[in-house]
Wavefront OBJ file of the C-alpha trace (Angstrom):
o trace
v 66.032 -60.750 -0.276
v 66.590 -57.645 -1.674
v 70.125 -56.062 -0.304
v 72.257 -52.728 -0.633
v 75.069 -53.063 -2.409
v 77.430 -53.531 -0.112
v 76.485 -57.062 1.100
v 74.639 -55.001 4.231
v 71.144 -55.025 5.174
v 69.796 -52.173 7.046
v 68.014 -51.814 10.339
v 64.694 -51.025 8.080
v 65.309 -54.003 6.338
v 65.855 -55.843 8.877
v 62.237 -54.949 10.521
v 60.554 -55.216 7.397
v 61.866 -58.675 6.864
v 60.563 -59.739 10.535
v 57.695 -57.679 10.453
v 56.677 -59.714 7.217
v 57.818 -63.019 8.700
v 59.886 -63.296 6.079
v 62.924 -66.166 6.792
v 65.454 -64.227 8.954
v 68.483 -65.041 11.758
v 69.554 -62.361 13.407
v 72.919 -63.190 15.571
v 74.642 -61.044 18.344
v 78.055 -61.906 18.026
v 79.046 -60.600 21.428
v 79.522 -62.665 24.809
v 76.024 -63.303 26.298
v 77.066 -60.643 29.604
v 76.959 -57.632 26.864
v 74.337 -58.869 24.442
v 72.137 -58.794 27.917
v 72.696 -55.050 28.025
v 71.033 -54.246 25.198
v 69.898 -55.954 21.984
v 67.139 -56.083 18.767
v 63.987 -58.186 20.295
v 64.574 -60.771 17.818
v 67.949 -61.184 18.007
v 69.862 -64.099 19.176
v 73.065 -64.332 20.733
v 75.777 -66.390 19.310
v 79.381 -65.398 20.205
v 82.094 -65.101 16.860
v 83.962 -68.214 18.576
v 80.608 -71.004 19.065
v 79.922 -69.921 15.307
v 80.423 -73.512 13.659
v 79.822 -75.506 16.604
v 76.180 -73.715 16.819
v 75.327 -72.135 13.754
v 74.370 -75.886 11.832
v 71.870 -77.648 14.840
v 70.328 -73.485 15.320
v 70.297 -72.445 11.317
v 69.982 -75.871 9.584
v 69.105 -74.676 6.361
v 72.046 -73.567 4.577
v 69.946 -71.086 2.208
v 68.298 -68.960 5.417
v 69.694 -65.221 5.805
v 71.937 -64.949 8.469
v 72.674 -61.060 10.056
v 75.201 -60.859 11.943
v 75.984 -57.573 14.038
v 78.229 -56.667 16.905
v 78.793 -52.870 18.364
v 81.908 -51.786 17.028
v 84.356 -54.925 18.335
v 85.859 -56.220 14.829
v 83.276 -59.425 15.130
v 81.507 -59.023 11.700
v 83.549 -59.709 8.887
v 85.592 -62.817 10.081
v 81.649 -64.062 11.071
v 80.917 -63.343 7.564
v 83.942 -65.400 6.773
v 82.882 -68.344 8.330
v 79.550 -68.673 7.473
v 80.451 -68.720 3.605
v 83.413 -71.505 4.936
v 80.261 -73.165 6.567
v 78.124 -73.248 3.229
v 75.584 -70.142 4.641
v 74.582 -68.715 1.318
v 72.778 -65.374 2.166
v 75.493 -64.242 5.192
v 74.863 -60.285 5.899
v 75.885 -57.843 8.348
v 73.753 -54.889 9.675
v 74.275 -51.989 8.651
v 76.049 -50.299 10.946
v 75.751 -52.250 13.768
v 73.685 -52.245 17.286
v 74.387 -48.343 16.748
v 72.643 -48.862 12.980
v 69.964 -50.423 15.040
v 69.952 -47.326 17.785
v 70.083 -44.182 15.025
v 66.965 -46.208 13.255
v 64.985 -45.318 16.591
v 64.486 -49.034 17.310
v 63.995 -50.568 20.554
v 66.808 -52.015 22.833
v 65.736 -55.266 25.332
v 67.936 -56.315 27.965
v 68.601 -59.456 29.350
v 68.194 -63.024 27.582
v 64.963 -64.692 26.299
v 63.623 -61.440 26.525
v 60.897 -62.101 24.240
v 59.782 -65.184 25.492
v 59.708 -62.910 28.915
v 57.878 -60.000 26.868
v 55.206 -62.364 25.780
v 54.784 -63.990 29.049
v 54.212 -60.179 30.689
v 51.692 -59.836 27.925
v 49.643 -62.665 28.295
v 49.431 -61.692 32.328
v 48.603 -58.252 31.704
v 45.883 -59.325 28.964
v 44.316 -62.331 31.552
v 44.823 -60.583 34.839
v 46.840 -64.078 35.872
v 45.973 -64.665 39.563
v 48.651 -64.974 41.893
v 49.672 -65.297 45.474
v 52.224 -63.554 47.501
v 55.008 -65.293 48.970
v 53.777 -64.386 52.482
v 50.242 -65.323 51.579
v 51.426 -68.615 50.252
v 53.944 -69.208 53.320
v 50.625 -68.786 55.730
v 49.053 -71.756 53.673
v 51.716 -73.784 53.685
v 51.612 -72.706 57.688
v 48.026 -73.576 57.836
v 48.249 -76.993 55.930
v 45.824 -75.964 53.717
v 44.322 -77.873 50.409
v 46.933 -77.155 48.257
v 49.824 -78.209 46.184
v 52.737 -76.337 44.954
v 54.278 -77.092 41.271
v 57.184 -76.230 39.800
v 57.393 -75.699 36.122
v 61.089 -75.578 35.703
v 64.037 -78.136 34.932
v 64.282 -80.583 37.320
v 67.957 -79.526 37.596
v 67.054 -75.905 38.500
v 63.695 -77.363 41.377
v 66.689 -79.535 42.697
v 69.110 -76.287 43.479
v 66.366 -74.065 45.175
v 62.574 -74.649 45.597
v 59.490 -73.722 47.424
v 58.909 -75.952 50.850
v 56.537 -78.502 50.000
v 56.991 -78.108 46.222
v 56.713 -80.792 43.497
v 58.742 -81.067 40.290
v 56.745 -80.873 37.082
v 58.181 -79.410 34.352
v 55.684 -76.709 31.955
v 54.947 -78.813 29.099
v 54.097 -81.844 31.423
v 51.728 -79.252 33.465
v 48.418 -80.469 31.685
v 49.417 -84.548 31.035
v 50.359 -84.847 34.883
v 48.200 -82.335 37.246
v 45.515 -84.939 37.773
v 47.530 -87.305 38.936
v 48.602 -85.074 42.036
v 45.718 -82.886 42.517
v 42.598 -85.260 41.656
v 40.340 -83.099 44.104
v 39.029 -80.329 42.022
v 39.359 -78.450 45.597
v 42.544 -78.590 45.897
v 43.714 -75.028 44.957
v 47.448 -75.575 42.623
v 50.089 -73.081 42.642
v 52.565 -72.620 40.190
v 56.229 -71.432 40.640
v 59.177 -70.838 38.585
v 62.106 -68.494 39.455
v 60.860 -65.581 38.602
v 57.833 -64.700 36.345
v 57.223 -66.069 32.487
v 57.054 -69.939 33.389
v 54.965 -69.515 36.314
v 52.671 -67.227 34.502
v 52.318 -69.484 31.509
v 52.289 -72.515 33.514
v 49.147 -71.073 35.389
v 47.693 -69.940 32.256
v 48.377 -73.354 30.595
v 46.104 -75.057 33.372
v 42.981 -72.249 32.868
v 43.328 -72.224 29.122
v 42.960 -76.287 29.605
v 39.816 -75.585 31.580
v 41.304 -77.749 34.685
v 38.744 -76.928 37.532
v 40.820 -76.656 40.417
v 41.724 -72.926 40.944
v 45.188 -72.159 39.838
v 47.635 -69.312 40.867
v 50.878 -68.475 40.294
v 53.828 -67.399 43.356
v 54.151 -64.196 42.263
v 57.891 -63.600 41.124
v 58.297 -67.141 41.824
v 61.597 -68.095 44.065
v 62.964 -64.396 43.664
v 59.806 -63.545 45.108
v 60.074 -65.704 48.010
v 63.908 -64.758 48.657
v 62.377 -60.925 48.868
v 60.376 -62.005 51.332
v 63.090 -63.876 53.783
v 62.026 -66.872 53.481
v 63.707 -70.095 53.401
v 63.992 -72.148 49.901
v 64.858 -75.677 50.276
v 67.582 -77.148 48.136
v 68.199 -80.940 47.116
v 65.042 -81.967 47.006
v 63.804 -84.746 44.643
v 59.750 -84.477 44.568
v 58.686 -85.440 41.281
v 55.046 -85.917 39.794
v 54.165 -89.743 38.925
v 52.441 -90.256 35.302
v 48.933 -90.582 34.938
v 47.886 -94.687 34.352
v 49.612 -96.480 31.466
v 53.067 -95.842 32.611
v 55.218 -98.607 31.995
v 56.331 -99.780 35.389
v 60.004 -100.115 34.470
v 59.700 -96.222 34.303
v 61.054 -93.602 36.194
v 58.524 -91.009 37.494
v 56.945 -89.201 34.590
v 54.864 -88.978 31.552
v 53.259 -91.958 30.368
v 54.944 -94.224 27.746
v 54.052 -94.166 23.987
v 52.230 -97.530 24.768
v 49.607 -95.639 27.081
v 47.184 -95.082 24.249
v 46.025 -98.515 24.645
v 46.486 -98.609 28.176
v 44.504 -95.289 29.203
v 41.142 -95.702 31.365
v 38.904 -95.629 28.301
v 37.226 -92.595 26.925
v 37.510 -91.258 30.798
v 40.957 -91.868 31.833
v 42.843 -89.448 32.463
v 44.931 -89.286 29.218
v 41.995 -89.178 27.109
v 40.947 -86.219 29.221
v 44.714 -84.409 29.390
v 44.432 -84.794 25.202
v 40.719 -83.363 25.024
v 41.984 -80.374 26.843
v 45.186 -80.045 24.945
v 43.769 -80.164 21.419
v 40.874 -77.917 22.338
v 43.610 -75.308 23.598
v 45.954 -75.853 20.377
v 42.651 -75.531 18.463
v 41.917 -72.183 19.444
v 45.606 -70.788 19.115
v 45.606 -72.059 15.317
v 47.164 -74.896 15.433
v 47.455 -77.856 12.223
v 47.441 -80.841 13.367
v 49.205 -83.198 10.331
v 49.136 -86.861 8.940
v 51.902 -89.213 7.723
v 51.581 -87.261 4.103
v 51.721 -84.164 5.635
v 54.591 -84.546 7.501
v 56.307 -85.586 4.998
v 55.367 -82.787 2.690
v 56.543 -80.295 4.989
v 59.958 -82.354 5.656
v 60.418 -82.241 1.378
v 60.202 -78.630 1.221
v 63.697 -77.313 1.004
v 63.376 -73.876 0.598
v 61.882 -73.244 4.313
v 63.638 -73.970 7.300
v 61.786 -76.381 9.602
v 62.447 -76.945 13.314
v 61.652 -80.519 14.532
v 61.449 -80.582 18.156
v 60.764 -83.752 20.665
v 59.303 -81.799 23.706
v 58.672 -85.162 25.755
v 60.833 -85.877 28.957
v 64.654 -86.906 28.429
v 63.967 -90.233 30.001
v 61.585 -90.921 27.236
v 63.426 -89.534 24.120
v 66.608 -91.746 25.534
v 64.557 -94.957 25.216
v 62.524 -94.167 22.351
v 63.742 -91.033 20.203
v 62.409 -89.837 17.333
v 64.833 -89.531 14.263
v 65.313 -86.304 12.818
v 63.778 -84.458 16.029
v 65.772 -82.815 18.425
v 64.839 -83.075 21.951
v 63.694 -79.447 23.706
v 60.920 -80.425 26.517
v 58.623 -77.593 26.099
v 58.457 -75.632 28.594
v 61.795 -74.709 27.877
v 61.077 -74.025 24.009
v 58.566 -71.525 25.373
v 60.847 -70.196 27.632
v 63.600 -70.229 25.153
v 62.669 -69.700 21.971
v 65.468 -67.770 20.795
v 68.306 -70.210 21.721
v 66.714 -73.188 20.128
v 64.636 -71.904 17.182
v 66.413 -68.355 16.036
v 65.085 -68.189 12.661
v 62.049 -65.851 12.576
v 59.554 -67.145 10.096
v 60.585 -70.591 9.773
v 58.250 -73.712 10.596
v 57.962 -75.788 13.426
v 56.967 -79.378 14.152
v 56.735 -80.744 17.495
v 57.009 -84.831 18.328
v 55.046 -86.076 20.948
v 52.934 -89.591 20.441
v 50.920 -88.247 23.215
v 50.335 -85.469 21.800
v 49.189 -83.623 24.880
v 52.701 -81.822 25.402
v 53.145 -80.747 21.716
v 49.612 -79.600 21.725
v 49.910 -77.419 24.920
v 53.976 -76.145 23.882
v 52.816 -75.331 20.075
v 49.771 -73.705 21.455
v 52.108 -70.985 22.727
v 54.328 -70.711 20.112
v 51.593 -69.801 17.863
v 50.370 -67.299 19.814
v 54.130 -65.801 19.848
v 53.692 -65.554 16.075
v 54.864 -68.932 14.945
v 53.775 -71.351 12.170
v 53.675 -74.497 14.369
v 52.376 -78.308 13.594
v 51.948 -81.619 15.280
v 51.758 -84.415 13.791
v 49.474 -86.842 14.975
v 50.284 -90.459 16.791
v 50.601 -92.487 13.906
v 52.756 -89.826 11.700
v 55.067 -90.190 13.957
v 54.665 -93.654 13.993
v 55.518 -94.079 10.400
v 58.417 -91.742 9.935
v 59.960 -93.883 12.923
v 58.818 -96.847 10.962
v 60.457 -94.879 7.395
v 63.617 -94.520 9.355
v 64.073 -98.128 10.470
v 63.772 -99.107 7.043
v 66.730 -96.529 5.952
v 68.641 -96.728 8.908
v 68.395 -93.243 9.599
v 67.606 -93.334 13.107
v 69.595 -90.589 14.690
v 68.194 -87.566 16.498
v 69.598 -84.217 15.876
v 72.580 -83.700 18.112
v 73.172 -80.737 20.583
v 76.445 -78.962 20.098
v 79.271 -78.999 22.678
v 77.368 -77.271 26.193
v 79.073 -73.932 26.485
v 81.602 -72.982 29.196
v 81.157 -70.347 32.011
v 83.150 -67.748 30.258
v 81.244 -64.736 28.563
v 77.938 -65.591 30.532
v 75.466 -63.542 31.933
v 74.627 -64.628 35.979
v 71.040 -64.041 35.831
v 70.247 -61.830 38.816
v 67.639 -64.544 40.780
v 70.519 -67.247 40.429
v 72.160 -68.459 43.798
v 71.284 -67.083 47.168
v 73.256 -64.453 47.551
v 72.282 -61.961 45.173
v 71.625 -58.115 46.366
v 67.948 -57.159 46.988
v 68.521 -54.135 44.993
v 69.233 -56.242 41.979
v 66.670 -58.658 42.401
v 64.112 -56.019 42.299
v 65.195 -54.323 39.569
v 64.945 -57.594 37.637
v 61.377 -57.714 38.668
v 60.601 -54.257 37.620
v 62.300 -54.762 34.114
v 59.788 -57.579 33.851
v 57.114 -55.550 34.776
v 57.952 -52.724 32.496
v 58.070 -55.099 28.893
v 54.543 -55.151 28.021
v 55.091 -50.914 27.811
v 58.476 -51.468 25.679
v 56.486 -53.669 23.254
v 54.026 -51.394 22.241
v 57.252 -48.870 21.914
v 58.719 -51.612 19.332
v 55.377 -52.742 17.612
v 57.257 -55.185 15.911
v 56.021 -58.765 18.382
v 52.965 -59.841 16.261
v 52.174 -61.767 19.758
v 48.714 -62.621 20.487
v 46.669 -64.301 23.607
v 43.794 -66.538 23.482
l 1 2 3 4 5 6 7 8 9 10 11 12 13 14 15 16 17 18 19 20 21 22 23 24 25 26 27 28 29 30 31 32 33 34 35 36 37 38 39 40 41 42 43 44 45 46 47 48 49 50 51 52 53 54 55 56 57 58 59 60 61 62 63 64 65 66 67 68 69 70 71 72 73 74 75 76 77 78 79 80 81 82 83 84 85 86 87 88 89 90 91 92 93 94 95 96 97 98 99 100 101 102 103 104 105 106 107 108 109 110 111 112 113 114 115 116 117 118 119 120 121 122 123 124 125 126 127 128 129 130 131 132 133 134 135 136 137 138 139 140 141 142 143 144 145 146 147 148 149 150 151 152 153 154 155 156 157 158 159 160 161 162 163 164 165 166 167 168 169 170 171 172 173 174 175 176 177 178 179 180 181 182 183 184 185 186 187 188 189 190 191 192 193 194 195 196 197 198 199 200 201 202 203 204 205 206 207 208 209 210 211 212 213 214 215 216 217 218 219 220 221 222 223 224 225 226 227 228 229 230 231 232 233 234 235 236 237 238 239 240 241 242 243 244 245 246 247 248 249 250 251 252 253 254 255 256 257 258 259 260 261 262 263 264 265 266 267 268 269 270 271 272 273 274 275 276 277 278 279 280 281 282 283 284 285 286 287 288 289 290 291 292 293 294 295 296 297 298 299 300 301 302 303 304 305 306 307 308 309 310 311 312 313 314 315 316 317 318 319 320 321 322 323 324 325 326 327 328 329 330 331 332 333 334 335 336 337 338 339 340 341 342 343 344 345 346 347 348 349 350 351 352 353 354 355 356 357 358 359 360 361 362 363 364 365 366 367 368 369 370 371 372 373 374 375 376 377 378 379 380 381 382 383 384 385 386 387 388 389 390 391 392 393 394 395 396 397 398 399 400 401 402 403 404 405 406 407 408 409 410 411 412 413 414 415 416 417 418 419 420 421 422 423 424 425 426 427 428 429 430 431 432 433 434 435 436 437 438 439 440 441 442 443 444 445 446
C-alpha cells in the first residue's frame, strides 16, 4: 500500500483503500463510550489496553494494514508500538486523527455496529419491511389471535426482557426452525429484537426465503414496546424445538449434523429450510465450495480469511469445527465489525446444514463482502484432515471484556429516559440519509 512518508496514511487514503476493497483494519483506540460519539463507518473499536489480547483472534493475518487513530489522547504511537512487538507488519496511523478524518469532509456515525444498523435501515427503506405497532400487536396478543411472536436475539438478551408470549429463536436459526412452530401457513409470525436491524432482517430473512406465512416485524422491537407502557416479561425460557432429525439427547435447537440422513425425504422440512436458503444465498452471490476449494482458499496467505461456525453453541461444544471460530449468525450480521474488522478480507462460514451459513452469508454479501460456504462434505473432510494431524482446536475468543469504558446502549434495562430512547430511534431512522452523505457502503439489497 502506497504510504506518505511519515509511516501515516491519510483520510483519502484511507477511503480509497475501502472504497476499492482493498485489505484494510481500521481501529479506534478509544473506550467504546467515546468511539460511540462519533467515528469513520468502517472503523472498529479496539481500546490501546485489549490491543494484544484482541488484535490476533480479530486481525489474524500478520501482513493486513492496521490504522490506528484516536482524537488527540496520546493512544497512537505506543499502539504502533505494539503491533510491531505483536509481528503486525504494515501498522499505520491516520493522519491526523478523527480530526484528519473531520477536515477531509468525511462522515461521522455514532453509536456501535453502526453499519450493520445502516444496512439494516437500508434494506427496510428499499423493501418497505412490514411491521406492527406495539399497541397493534398488544391487541392481538389481547385477542388470541393466529400468531406467534419470535425473537431473533441471544437467548441471554430474550431471557432479560421479552415480548409476552414470545419465543426464543435466534436470526440465523430463523429459516431452519420457523416451520417447526408455525406449520400453518396462516399463522401470521412476528419478529422482534430490541430495537430495529435484527428484527428487520429477521423479517426480511423469512420473505427473501419465500416462507408463506405473512411476516412482520414489532416495530422498534422491545424499545418500542417500553414507549408504549407496556409490560416486558423477564426470565422467561421459551425456546423453538428443531425441525425432525434432532438427536434426542439434544437440547432444544437446530438439528444435529446427523439430520441429513434423518430428514423427511425430499419433503421434510430440512430439505425444504435448505431449498430456501441456497436459493436466497444464490441470488445475493454467494460460492458455494468443495473439499479442494476450501482448501485453496485456506493456502492462500496473502488474504486474510475469516472462518466462522454460525451454528448454535450447544452444537459447536459437541461437535466443533477446527480452525472455525464460533459467531451464530445473527450476531455476525449484527456485528460485523467486532468479529470480522478487516474490510476486504474473505469469509467462510461452517455449517453442515448449511441452511444457517447460507441465510448469514447471504447478508454479508449484500453488505459488500466476499463470503463462501463450503458444502457438507468439505467440512466433513477438513474435520476428517484435522483428526489425522491432531489439529482439532477451534479458534479461541479472547478474555470477555470488563464493564469499564463501555457504552450502555440506550434500550438496555428498564429504566432508561423516554427522551433517550427516542432519540435512539430517530438516529436509526436518519442512517439511510447519512449513507448517501458518505457514499462509501457499497451495500446492496436483493
Amino acid at each position: 500500500m502506497n504510504h506518505s512518508p511519515s509511516g501515516n496514511l491519510s483520510a483519502g487514503e484511507v477511503r480509497a483503500a475501502l472504497l476499492t476493497r482493498r485489505e484494510l483494519a481500521l481501529f479506534d483506540l478509544r473506550d467504546e463510550a467515546t468511539f460511540a460519539e462519533g467515528h469513520p463507518l468502517f472503523a472498529a473499536q479496539l481500546p490501546l489496553d485489549r490491543l494484544a489480547l484482541e488484535l490476533p483472534v480479530r486481525v489474524p493475518r500478520r501482513g493486513t494494514p492496521v490504522v490506528v487513530y484516536d482524537d488527540g489522547e496520546g493512544l497512537v504511537q505506543p499502539a504502533l508500538e505494539r503491533l510491531a512487538a505483536l509481528g503486525y507488519t504494515a501498522g499505520y496511523a491516520l493522519e491526523g486523527g478523527l480530526e484528519g478524518w473531520r477536515r477531509a469532509g468525511y462522515e461521522l456515525f455514532a453509536d456501535v455496529n453502526s453499519y450493520s444498523k445502516a444496512f439494516g435501515e437500508l434494506l427496510e427503506s428499499r423493501h418497505h419491511t412490514p411491521a406492527l405497532a406495539a399497541e397493534e400487536l398488544e391487541a392481538l396478543l389481547s385477542a388470541k389471535a393466529d400468531l406467534v411472536v419470535l425473537d431473533v436475539r441471544r437467548f441471554d438478551e430474550y431471557q432479560t426482557m421479552s415480548i409476552p408470549t414470545g419465543i426464543s429463536l435466534p436470526g440465523a436459526e430463523l429459516v431452519l426452525g420457523v416451520e417447526s412452530v408455525a406449520p400453518d401457513p396462516g399463522t401470521t409470525i412476528v419478529i422482534n429484537c430490541a430495537g430495529r436491524t435484527r428484527s428487520i432482517v429477521g423479517t426480511e430473512s423469512l420473505r427473501n426465503a419465500g416462507i408463506p406465512n405473512r411476516v412482520v416485524a414489532l416495530r422498534n422491537g422491545t424499545i418500542g414496546w417500553q414507549l408504549a407502557g407496556l409490560r416486558l416479561d423477564s426470565g422467561q425460557s421459551r425456546r423453538v424445538p428443531g425441525p425432525p432429525g434432532e438427536r434426542p439427547s439434544r437440547t432444544p435447537g437446530p438439528p444435529s449434523d446427523a439430520a441429513e440422513d434423518q430428514d423427511e425425504g425430499e419433503e421434510g422440512p430440512l430439505a425444504r429450510a435448505r431449498v430456501r436458503a441456497r436459493g436466497v444465498a444464490y441470488r445475493a452471490g454467494v460460492r458455494r465450495l468443495g473439499a479442494a476449494e476450501l482448501a485453496l482458499l485456506a493456502g492462500d496467505t496473502a488474504r486474510t480469511l475469516y472462518r466462522f461456525d454460525v451454528r448454535t453453541p450447544e452444537e459447536a461444544v459437541a461437535s466443533p469445527l477446527p480452525g472455525f471460530r464460533l459467531v451464530p449468525g445473527g450476531q455476525l450480521v449484527q456485528e460485523t465489525d467486532v468479529f470480522a474488522p478487516v474490510r476486504g478480507a474473505r469469509i467462510v462460514l461452517g455449517d453442515p446444514l448449511e441452511v444457517r451459513a447460507d441465510m448469514t452469508a447471504s447478508w454479508l454479501a449484500q453488505m459488500g463482502w466476499e463470503v463462501y460456504v463450503p458444502d457438507a462434505g468439505a467440512l466433513a473432510s477438513a474435520r476428517g484432515r484435522a483428526v489425522e494431524t491432531g489439529d482439532l482446536a477451534s479458534v479461541a475468543e479472547p478474555p470477555v471484556r470488563g464493564p469499564e469504558g463501555r457504552y450502555r446502549r440506550p434500550y438496555e434495562g428498564a429504566d432508561n429516559p423516554r427522551a433517550a430512547i427516542q432519540a435512539y430511534i430517530d438516529w436509526e431512522l436518519g442512517l439511510v440519509t447519512q449513507l448517501a452523505r458518505d457514499g462509501s457502503h457499497g451495500f446492496f439489497v436483493v
